[in-house]
N, C-alpha and C positions, 0 to 999 in steps of 0.2 A: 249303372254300367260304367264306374268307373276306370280307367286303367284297360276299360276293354273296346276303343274306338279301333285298333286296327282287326281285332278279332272279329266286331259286327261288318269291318271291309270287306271278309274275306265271306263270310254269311253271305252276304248282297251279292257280292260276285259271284257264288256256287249256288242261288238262286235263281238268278238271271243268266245263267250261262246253259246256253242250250249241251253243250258235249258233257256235262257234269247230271249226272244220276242222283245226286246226295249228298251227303254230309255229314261223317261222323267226328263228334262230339266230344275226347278225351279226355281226361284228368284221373287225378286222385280225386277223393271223396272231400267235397269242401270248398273243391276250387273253383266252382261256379259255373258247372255243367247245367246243369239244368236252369239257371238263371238264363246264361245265352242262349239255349236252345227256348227257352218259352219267346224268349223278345226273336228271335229269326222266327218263329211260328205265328208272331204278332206283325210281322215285316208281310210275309208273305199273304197271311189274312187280309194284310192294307193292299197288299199288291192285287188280289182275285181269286187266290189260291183257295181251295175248298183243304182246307187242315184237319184231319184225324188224328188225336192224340191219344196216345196210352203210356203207363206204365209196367215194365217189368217187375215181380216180383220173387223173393224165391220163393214161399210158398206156393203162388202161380207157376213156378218152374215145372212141378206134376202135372201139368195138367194140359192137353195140346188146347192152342189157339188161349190159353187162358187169361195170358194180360191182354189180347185183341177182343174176348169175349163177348166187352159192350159195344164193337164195332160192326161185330156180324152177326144175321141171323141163324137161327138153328142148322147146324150143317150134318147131313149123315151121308151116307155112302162109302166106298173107295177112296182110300188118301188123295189118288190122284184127281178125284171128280171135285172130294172137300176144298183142296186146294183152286180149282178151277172156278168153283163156285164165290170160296170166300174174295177170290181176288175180284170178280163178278161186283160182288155185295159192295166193294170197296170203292169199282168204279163210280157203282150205279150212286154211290153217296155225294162224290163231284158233280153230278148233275152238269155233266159238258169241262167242266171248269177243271185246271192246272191241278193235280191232285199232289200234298205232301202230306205225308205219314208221319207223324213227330212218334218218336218211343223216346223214354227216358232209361236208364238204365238198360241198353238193349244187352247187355253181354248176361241180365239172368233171365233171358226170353227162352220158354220151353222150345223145342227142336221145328214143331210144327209153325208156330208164329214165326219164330228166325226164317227158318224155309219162304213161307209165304213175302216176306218183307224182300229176300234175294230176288227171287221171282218178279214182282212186281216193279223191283230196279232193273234187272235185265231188261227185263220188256219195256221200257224206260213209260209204264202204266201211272208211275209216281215217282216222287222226288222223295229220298227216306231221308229223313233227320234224325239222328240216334246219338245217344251219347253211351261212352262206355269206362268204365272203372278202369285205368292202370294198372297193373301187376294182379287184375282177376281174367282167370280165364272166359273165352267166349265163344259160343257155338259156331263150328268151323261157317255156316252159311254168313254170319254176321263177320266174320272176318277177313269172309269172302268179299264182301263189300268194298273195302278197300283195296284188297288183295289184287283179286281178280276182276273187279267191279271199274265202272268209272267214279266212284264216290271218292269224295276229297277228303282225307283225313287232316283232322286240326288238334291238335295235344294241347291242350289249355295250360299255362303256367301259373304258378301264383302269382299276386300282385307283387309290382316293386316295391320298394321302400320308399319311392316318391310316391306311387299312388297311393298306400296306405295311412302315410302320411295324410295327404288330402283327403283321405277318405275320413279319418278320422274327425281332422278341422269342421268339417264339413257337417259329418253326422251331428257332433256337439256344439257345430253354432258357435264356435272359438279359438282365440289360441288355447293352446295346449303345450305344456312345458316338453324341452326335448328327452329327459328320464322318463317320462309317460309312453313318449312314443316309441322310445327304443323299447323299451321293457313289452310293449302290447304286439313290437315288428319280430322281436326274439320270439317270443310263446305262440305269436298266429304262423312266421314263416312266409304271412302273406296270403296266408289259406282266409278267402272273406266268411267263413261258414266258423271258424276259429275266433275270425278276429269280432263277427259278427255278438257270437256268444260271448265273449270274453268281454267286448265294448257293456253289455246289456245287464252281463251279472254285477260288475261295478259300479255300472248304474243306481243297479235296483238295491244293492248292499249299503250304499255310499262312500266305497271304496274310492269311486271315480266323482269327482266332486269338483264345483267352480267356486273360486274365492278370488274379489278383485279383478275379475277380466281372466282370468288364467285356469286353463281346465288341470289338476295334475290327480295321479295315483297315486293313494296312501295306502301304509300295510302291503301285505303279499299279493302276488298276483295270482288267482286261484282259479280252476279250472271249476264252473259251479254244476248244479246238476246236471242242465241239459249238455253241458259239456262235454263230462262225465260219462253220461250214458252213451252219447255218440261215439266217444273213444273207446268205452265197455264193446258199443256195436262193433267196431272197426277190427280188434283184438280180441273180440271174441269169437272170430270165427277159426280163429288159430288153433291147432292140437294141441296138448300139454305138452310136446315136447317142444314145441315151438315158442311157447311161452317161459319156459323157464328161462332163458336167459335175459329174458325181455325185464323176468323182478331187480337182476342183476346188475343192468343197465338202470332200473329208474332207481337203484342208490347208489349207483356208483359212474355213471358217466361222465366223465368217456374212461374208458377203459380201452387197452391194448388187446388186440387181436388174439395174441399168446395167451392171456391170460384168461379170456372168457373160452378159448381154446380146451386152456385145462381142465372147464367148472364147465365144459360139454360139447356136444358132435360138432365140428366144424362145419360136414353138410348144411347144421340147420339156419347157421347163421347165413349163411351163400342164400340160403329159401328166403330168409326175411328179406336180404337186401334186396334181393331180384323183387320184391311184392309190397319194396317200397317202406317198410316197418322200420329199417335200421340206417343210416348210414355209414359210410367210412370215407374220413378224410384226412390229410396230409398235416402234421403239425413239426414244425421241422423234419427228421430223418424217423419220427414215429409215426405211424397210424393210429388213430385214435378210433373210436365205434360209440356210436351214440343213437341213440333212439330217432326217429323221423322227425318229430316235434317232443318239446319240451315240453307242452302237457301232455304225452303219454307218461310221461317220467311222475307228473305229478301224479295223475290219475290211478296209475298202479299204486304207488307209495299211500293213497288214500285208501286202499282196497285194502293192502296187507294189513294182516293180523300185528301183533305186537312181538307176538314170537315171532311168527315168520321173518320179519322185519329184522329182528336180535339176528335169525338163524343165516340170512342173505351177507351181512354185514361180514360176520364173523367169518365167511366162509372167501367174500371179500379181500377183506385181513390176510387170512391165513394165504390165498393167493399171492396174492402180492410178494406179502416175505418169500414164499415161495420162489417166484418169478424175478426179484430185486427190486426194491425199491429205487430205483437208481433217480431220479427227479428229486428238486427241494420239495418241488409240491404233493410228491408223492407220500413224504412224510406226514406232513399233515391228514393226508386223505389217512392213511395208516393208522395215525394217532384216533382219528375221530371214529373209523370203523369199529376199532379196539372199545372207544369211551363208549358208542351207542350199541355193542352190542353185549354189554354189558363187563370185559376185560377191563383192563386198563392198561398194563403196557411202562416201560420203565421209565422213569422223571428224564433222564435224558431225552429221550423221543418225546415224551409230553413238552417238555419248554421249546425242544426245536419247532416240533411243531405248531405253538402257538405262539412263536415268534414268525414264522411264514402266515399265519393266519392274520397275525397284525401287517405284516406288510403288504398282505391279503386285502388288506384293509374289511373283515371282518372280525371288529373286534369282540361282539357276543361269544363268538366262537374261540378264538384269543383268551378271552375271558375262562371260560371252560374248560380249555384243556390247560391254561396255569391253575386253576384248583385242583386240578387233577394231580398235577407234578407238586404243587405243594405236599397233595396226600402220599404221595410216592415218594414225598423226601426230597422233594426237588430244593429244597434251602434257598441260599439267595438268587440264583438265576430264576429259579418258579417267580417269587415274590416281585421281582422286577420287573416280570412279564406279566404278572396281574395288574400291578401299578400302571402300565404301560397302556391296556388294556380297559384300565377302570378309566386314563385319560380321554381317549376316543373315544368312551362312550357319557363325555363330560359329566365324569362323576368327579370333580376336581374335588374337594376335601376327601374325599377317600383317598383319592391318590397321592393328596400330601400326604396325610399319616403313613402311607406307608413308606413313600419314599423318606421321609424325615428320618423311619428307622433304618431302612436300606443305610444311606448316606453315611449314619452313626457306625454299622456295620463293616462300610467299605473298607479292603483290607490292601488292595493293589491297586495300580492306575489304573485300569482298564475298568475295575470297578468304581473305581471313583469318577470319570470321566463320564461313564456310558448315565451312572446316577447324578450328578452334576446338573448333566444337561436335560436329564428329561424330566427332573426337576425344576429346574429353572422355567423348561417350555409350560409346565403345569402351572407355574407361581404368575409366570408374565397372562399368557393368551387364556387361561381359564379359571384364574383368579384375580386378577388384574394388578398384582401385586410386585410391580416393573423393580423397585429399589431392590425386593427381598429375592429376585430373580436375580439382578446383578451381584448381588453379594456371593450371592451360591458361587456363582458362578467364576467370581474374584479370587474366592476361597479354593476353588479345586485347581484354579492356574496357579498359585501357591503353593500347592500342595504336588502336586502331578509332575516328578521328576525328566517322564516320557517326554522327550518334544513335541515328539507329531500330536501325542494324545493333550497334551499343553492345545498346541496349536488349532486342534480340533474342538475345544472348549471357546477358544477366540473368537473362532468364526461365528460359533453360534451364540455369543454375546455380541458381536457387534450386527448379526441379524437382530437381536429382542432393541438393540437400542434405538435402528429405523425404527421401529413400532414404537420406541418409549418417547420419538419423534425429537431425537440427538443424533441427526443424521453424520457432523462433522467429527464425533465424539463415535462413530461407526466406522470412517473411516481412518482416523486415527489407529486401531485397532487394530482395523485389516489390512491396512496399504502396505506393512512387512510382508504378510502373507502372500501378497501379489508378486510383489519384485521379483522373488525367488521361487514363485511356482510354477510347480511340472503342470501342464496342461491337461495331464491324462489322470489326474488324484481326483479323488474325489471330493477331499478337503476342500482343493482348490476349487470346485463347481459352488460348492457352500460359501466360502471366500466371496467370489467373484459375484453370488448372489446380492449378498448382503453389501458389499461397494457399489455394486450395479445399483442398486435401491437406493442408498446414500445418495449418490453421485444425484438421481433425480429430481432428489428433494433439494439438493444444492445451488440446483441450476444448470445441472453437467447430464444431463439425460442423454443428449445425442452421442455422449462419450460412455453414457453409461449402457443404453444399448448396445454399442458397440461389444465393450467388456461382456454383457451377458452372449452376446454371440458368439462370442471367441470358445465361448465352453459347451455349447451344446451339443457338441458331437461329445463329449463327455460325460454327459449328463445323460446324453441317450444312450450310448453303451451300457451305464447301469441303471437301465430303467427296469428291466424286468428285475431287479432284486430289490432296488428302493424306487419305486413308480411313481413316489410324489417327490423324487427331486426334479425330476424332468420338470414336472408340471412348476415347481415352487418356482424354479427357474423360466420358462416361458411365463406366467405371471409377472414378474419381474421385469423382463423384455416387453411387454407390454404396455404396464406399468410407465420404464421409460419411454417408448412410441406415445402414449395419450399426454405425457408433461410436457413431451417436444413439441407435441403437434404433428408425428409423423403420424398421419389418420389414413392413409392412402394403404400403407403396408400395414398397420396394425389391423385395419380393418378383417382383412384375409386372414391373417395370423390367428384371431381371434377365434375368426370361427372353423378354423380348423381346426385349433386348440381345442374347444368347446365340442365340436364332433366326434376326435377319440376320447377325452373325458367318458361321454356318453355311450359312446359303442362299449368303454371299459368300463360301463358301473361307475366311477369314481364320484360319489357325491362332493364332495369337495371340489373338484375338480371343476364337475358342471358349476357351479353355482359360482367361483369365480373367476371364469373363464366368459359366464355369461355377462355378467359383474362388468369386466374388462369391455366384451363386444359392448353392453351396456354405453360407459362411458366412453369411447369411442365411435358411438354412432350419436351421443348427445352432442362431441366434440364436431362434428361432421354436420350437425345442425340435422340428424335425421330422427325428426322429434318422436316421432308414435314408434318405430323401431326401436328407438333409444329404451322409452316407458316399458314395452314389450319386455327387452332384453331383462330389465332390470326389475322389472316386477316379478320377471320368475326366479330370479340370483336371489331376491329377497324373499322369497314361499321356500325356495331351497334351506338358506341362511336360518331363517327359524327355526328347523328343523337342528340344523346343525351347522354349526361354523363355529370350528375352532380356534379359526385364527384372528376372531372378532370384525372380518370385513363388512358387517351387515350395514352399522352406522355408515361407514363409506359410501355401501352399494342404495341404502336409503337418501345419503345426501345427495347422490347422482340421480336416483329421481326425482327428488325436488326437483332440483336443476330445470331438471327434461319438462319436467309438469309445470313451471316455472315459467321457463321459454316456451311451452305452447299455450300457456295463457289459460292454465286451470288450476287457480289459488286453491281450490278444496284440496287436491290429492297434494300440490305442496306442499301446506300446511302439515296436512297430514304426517306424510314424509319427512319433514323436520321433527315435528315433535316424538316421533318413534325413533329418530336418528339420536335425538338427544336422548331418551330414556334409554337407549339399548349399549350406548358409550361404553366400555369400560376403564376403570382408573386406572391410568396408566399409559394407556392408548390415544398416543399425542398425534400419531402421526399422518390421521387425518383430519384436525382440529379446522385447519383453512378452508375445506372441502366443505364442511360443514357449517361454515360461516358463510360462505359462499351460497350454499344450501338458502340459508336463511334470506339471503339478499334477492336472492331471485323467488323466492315467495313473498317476499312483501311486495317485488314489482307487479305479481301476476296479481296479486290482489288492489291493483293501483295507489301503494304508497312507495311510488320513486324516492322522494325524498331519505325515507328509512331507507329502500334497500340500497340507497348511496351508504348510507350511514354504517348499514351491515358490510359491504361491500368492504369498505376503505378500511373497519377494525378486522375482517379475515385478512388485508393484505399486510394492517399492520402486525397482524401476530405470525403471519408469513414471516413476516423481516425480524422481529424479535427471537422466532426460534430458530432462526438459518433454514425457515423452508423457501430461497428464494424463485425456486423453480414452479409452488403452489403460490407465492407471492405475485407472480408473475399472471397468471390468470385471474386472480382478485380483482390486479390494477386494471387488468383489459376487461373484467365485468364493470368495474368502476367507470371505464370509459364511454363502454357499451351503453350502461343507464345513465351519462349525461354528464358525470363530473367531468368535464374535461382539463379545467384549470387543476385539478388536483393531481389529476392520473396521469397526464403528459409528462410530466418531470422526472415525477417515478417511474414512467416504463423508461426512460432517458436510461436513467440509473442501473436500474436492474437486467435491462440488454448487455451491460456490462459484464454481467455474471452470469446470464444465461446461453447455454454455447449453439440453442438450433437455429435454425432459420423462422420459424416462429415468430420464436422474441424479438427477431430485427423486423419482422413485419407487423408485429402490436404495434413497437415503439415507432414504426414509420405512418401509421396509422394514428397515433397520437398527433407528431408532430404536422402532419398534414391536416388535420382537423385543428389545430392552434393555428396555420398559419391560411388555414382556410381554401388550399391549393385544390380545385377539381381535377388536376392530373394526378398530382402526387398522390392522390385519394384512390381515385384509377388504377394505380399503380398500388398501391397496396391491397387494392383488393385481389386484383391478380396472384400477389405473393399468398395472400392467405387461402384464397383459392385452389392454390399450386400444392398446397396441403394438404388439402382435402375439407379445408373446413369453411366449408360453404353457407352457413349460416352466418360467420362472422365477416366473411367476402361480401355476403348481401346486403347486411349492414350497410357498410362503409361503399360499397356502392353508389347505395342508396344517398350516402353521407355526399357522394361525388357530385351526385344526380343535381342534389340544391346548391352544390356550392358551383357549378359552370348555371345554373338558371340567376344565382346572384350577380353572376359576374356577366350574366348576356349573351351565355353560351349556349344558345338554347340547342343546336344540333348533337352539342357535347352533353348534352344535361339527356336528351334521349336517349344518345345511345348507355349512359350510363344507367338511365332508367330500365332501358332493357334489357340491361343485364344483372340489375338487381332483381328483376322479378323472375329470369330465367334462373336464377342462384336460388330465390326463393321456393319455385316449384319442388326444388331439392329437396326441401324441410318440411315438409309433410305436416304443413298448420300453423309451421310457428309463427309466435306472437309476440315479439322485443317490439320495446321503444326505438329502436333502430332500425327497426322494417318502411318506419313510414316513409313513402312516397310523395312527391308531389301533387300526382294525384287525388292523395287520400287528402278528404277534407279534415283531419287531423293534424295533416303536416304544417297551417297555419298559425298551430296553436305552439306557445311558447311552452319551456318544460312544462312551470309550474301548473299552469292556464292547464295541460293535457292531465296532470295528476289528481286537480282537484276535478275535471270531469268525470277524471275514470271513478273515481271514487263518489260522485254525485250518480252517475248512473248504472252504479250498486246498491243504489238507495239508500247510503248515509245521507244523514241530516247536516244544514252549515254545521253545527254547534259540533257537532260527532267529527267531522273536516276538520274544524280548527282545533278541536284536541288534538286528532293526533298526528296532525302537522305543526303543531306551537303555532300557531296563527289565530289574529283574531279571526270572529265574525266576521265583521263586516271585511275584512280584508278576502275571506272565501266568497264573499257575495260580488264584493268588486269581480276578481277573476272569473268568475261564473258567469256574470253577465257580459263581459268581454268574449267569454267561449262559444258563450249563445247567440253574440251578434256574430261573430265568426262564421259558424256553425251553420246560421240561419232557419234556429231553434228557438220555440219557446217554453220547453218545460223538460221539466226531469224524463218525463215518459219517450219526447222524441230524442231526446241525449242517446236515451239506452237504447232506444232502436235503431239510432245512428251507429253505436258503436255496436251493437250487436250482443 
């Protein structure tokens, strides 16, 4: 009964209400009529009530009294005496008791049973419970029920998209990525009898399937038999004339009113909408018409023959031209009608339209209609757009060969340009071949007389060079581009991306956020023609929010972001959008969120990710897995981070070293993950990434170095411009000079960020430094606020959490490393490998932990710690 708590309110009340006769039951077919009506006839059963239930059928429709049949004895005589008797028969069944009549499908009850059920409500002899179809008609006495009756009519909606949502989780016992549940909310509508079938056939296929915590859909989403057949029932009761447009619609929706207009009667479409078959809705200044649900579209397209199929298309086609194609999108629909029903159509219209298919971002499809324009002569425009085409579908060495000859070919700038760069995008992100990207790409700014088309090549060299992780060597590049750009170019959104990105890795994120905002009223204007600059660009904004530390506003952004991705299909999209919430909720310290987000960014990212974020989004779960204190999945998580790198892909090199530091902490070797810590901060400082430098040194701090990490966050607050950075490095300096205020007082500032895990910390940090100093009222209330920080974080586990409380907080670093590590069940000898230490010197510290502790063996270590 999910999603239907106020619908069982209104049951109970139209039960329990003496001036109320009944209750009819409405919906379409699917939407869980009859489910509510059995649980109100199980209500009423708990309540006293003597319950009679039947169903309507239409075969029963011949037959009087025939779906009541099994409720009454043999009846003969005069209609008028049958009717007197049957209602007779019905009382004497209540036996004294509150009588309700359940029928299910009452609207296909033959004339005499309808009769009889009115009757028995006037006379208020029973309480009728009926449900009845939508858009089917229903015997005047059963619609007298509500009409003229006191019976309460209730019209059952389908489920929301929150409740489906849940419904989902819930049946499958999991999360469930958010492309799963868009794609299962499009095709059910919300109908639980749709979504029902649709959950069970991907089940039983293995369509629908759990890897790692994470439930998602692979392959098509497909209406299976019994699906099928329901839909067969629904539409089969329709006349041929009624059907034809219905083939129309399931290959060509949405279509305009005019044009199915032309291809037949207008009355008949007016019949389907009124009976619930079709809709029509507003899409700008058009009206669009499209089938009820999108598995009737698949359902029918199942059924047609292969001509029929050819014969709908073409006819499609020829409308269209007909009517005008006046849409981009309309082209491609044109083109593809043309290629599948067997035409083909001129190399012109084929390469348009499989360049709107690539911006479509289907590129199979893309794919197909540039072989087509190749065979039609299409020359270099076709070939460009297969190359383009074979990219998105990471067929990268195809797509170099061909671009290699394109480029050789290129005869004007515009052709050299457009080949340039999407050669270059193939050489960098899907062969990892960053040098022989820049070259291209040096070569066509050489060559390219054109300014703006010059300038257009810039931009997108000093994007590949953030990713070649030469961020000041990007902005070098672009910072012309800025000075003198129009706000409203498009160039300029690509520009402003690619410094935006720079800037964050510099240490300039709060300024480099900014810059990306300044253009995203830009970026949205042309999103319906290029859809992933919007998105490359909020990436970017984001991007700077998680280096700054603004967690508060990214938070939101994220999963906003991550919502239209999803409502629009855009796999790329989703996966680093989720990616971004990912790292963003790890920053925020909200650890089992964090892992969630990010484990599906990375189910996504295998699949497909072009632009090599995967190692990223894998070193952000370490992190996450890291900080909650479960070495297997970080482990894991680094060593996939490391194998999936590609060469060339510098720019998240610190991330990934970082990665590494916080899985050897959750496995209890601090020592190393100081070691790992302090080489990602120093390859931070070597590559000028001082803004991923900057998190290193505060991981550095966080697991214990603090003589090494204080000085350099000194330094690097220098060069980093958020608020943040002034509160690691105040956070530093308050821990060297052992201040419980000052300590106080940074957790506040980092707090004020949103990043509450690292607040809890140095809280925590404050808590012992007023108990050292004899401050014990100041040491609780700091203590209380570190645990109320920690509820935040949802498990986690840092060496910075400890309390005073905690009998661990006695133990000195080393004394807590070589425990945690003893009560993993390594052995001293296995200890002092891989901390350089002898024996005996682990066995000293050991026995020091355990008189601490007030332990004596390895076995109560481990249950001490858990």
């Amino acid at each position: 009964m999910v999603g239907r708590d106020q619908e069982m309110g209104v049951v109970r009340e139209a039960l329990t209400d003496d001036r109320t006769t009944g209750l009819v039951l409405a919906g379409a077919a699917g939407v869980g009529k009859t489910r509510l009506a059995r649980a109100a006839a199980a209500d009423a059963e708990a309540a006293g009530h003597a319950v009679a239930r039947a169903v309507a059928t239409r075969a029963a429709s011949a037959i009087p009294f025939g779906a009541l049949a099994q409720l009454l004895p043999p009846l003969e005589g005069r209609p008028a005496g049958i009717l007197r008797r049957a209602a007779a028969a019905l009382r004497e069944r209540a036996a004294g008791r509150p009588l309700v009549i359940a029928v299910d499908d009452a609207d296909l009850l033959d004339a005499a049973s309808a009769t009889l059920l009115q009757q028995l409500e006037s006379a208020r002899d029973a309480f009728v419970l009926a449900t009845v179809r939508t858009g089917q008609p229903a015997p005047d006495p059963i619609v007298a029920l509500w009409k003229d009756g006191s019976c309460e009519y209730l019209e059952l909606q389908p489920l929301s998209r929150e409740h489906v949502d849940g419904l989902i989780r819930e049946v499958l016992g999991g999360a469930v990525d958010g492309r799963t549940l868009q794609r299962v909310w499009t095709a059910s509508h919300g109908n639980p009898l749709f979504l029902r079938e649709l959950i069970r056939d991907g089940l039983e296929h293995g369509a629908l399937a759990e890897a790692d915590g994470l439930w998602r859909w692979h392959g098509p989403l497909r209406a299976g038999n019994r699906l099928t057949e329901l839909i067969d029932a629904r539409l089969g009761t329709l006349s041929a004339e009624e059907q034809a447009p219905l083939g129309l619609l399931a290959f060509g929706e949405p279509l305009g009113p005019d044009l199915l207009e032309s291809l037949g009667a207008p009355h008949v479409l007016e019949a389907l909408e009124r009976r619930g078959v079709l809709e029509v809705t507003q899409d700008g200044r058009r009206l669009e018409v499209r089938l009820a649900h999108p598995l009737y579209a698949q359902a029918l397209r199942a059924r047609a023959s292969v001509l029929a199929a050819r014969t709908l298309q073409r006819r499609l086609a020829d409308a269209l031209e007909a009517t005008g194609a006046r849409r981009r999108a309309d082209l491609r629909r044109l083109a593809t009608w043309r290629l599948e029903s067997g035409g083909g159509g001129s190399a012109d219209l084929l390469v348009a339209a499989a360049r709107e298919a690539q911006t479509g971002l289907d590129a199979q499809l893309a794919e197909r209609l540039a072989r087509a324009a190749i065979d039609a002569g299409g020359g270099f425009p076709a070939r460009h757009a297969l190359a383009r085409a074979l990219t998105r579908q990471e067929r990268f060495d195809e797509a170099e060969t061909l671009f290699a000859a394109l480029e050789r070919e290129a005869s004007g700038d515009p052709d050299r340009a457009v080949v340039a760069e999407a050669r270059a995008r193939n050489l960098m992100w899907g062969l990892g071949r960053a040098r022989e990207a820049e070259k291209v790409l040096l070569a066509a700014e050489a060559a390219i007389a054109d300014g703006a088309l010059r300038e257009d090549v810039v931009a997108v060299r000093a994007w590949m060079l953030c990713f070649a992780g030469r961020p000041a060597d990007a902005l070098d590049a672009v910072s012309p581009l800025l000075d003198r750009a129009d706000d409203d170019a498009s160039l300029n959104v690509r520009a402003a991306m690619a410094a935006a990105n720079a800037m964050a890795m510099v240490g300039r994120a709060g300024a480099g956020a900014e810059l990306a905002d300044r253009y995203r009223a830009a970026a949205r204007d042309r999103a319906r023609r290029r859809p992933l600059l919007l998105a490359q660009l909020e990436t970017v904004r984001l991007f700077c929010l998680y280096v700054s530390g603004e967690l508060e506003a990214g938070a939101a952004e994220a999963r906003r972001a991550y919502d239209i991705a999803v409502a629009a299909g855009i796999d790329e999209g989703v996966a680093v959008f989720a990616s971004a919430a990912g790292g963003i909720s790890l920053a925020r310290g909200e650890i089992r969120t964090a892992i969630r987000w990010l484990k599906e960014a990375a189910a996504v990212m295998r699949d497909f990710d072009p632009l090599g974020f995967l190692p990223w989004t894998l070193a952000l779960l370490a992190q996450a897995a890291g900080q909650g204190g479960d070495p297997a999945v970080a482990l894991a998580a680094v060593a996939e981070a490391e194998e999936r790198q590609r060469a060339g892909m510098r720019m998240f090199d610190v991330d990934v070293g970082r990665a590494r530091a916080w899985a050897a902490a959750a496995a209890g070797e601090l020592s190393r993950a100081r070691r790992l810590a302090l080489e990602a901060a120093d390859r931070g400082r070597s590559q000028g990434h001082f803004g991923f430098e900057l998190l290193a040194l505060h991981d550095l701090l966080r697991l214990g170095d603090v003589a090494t990490a204080a000085p350099r966050l000194a330094e690097a607050v220098r060069v980093n411009d958020a608020a943040f950075a002034h509160a690691c490095a105040a956070h530093a300096s308050a821990l060297i000079a052992g201040d419980g205020g000052a300590l106080d007082a940074a957790a506040g500032a980092l707090a004020a960020t949103g990043s509450w895990l690292r607040a809890a910390e140095v809280a925590a940090s404050a808590a012992r430094a007023h108990h050292e100093a004899g401050r014990e009222a100041s040491a609780r209330a700091s203590r209380a606020r570190a645990a109320r920080l920690a509820e935040r974080c949802e498990g986690a586990s840092t060496p910075g959490l400890l309390l005073d409380g905690d009998p661990f907080a006695e133990l000195t670093g080393r004394e807590f490393e070589i425990a945690t590590l003893a009560a993993r069940g390594l052995a001293n000898a296995e200890i002092a490998e891989r901390l350089v230490l002898s024996v005996r010197t682990v066995e000293n510290h050991l026995q020091r932990s355990y008189g601490k502790l007030g332990v004596t063996s390895r076995q109560q270590l481990a249950e001490l710690l858990g």
